[in-house]
C-alpha positions in Angstrom: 70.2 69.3 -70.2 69.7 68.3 -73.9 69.4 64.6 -74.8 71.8 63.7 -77.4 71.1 60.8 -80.7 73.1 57.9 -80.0 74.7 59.2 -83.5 75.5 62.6 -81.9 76.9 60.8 -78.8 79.1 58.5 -80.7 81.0 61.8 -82.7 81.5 63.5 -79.2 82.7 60.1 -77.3 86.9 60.4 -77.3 88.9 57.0 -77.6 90.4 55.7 -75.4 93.7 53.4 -75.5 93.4 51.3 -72.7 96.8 49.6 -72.8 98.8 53.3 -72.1 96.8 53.2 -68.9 99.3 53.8 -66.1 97.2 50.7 -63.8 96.9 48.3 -66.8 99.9 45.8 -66.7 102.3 45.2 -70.2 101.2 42.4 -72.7 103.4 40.6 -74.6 102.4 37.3 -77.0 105.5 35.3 -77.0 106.8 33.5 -80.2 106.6 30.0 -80.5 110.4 29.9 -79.2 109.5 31.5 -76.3 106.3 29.4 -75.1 108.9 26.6 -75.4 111.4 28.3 -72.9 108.6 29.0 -70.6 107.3 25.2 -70.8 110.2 23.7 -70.4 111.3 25.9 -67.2 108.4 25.2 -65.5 108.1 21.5 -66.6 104.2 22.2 -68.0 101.8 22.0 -70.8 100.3 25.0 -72.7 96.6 22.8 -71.7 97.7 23.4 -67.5 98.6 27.4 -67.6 95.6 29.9 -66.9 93.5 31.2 -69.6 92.8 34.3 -71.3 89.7 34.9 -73.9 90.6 35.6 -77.5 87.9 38.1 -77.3 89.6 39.8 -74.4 90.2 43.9 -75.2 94.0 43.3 -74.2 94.0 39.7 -76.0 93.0 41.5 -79.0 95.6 44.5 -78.4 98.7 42.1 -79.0 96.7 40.2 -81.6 96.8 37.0 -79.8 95.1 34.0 -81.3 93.5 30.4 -79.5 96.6 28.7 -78.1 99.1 31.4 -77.9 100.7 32.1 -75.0 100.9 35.8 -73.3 103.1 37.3 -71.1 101.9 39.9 -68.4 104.6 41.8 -67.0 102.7 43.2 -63.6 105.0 46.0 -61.8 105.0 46.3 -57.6 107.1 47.6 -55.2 108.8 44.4 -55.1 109.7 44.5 -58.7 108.5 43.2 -61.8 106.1 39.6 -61.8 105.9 38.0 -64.9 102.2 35.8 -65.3 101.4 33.3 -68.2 98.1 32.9 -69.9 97.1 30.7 -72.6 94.5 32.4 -74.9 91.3 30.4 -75.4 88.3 31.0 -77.7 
């Protein structure tokens, strides 16, 4: 087997889009109008909903920012689940 430069390796390497995955759930950053519907149904700060990193490869696929709220839309046999993170630094 031939050993390959890391600069051969990188030409061969195909990329891959992670977020057509059929196991990886759908993203959504909501608009400021939506975090407020989401807050006020559940009676809750953005500072007491789960967290996300900024630097997170699906974070950075719906260009979310520190403070923005996503929306993961998780699919079962049951149906559809909707989960809430607020993205952190």
């Amino acid at each position: 087997m031939r050993c390959l430069w890391p600069a051969q390796h990188a030409r061969m390497v195909k990329k891959i889009d992670i977020t057509q995955h059929a196991l990886v759930p759908k993203f959504s950053k909501l608009s400021d109008e939506e975090t407020k519907q989401v807050l006020d149904k559940f009676n809750i700060s953005l500072l007491q909903l789960p967290t996300i990193s900024a630097s997170d490869v699906m974070s950075k696929a719906v260009d979310a920012k520190p403070n923005d709220l996503i929306k993961i839309t998780r699919v079962s046999k049951l149906g559809k689940s909707p989960y809430f993170r607020r993205v952190i630094e």
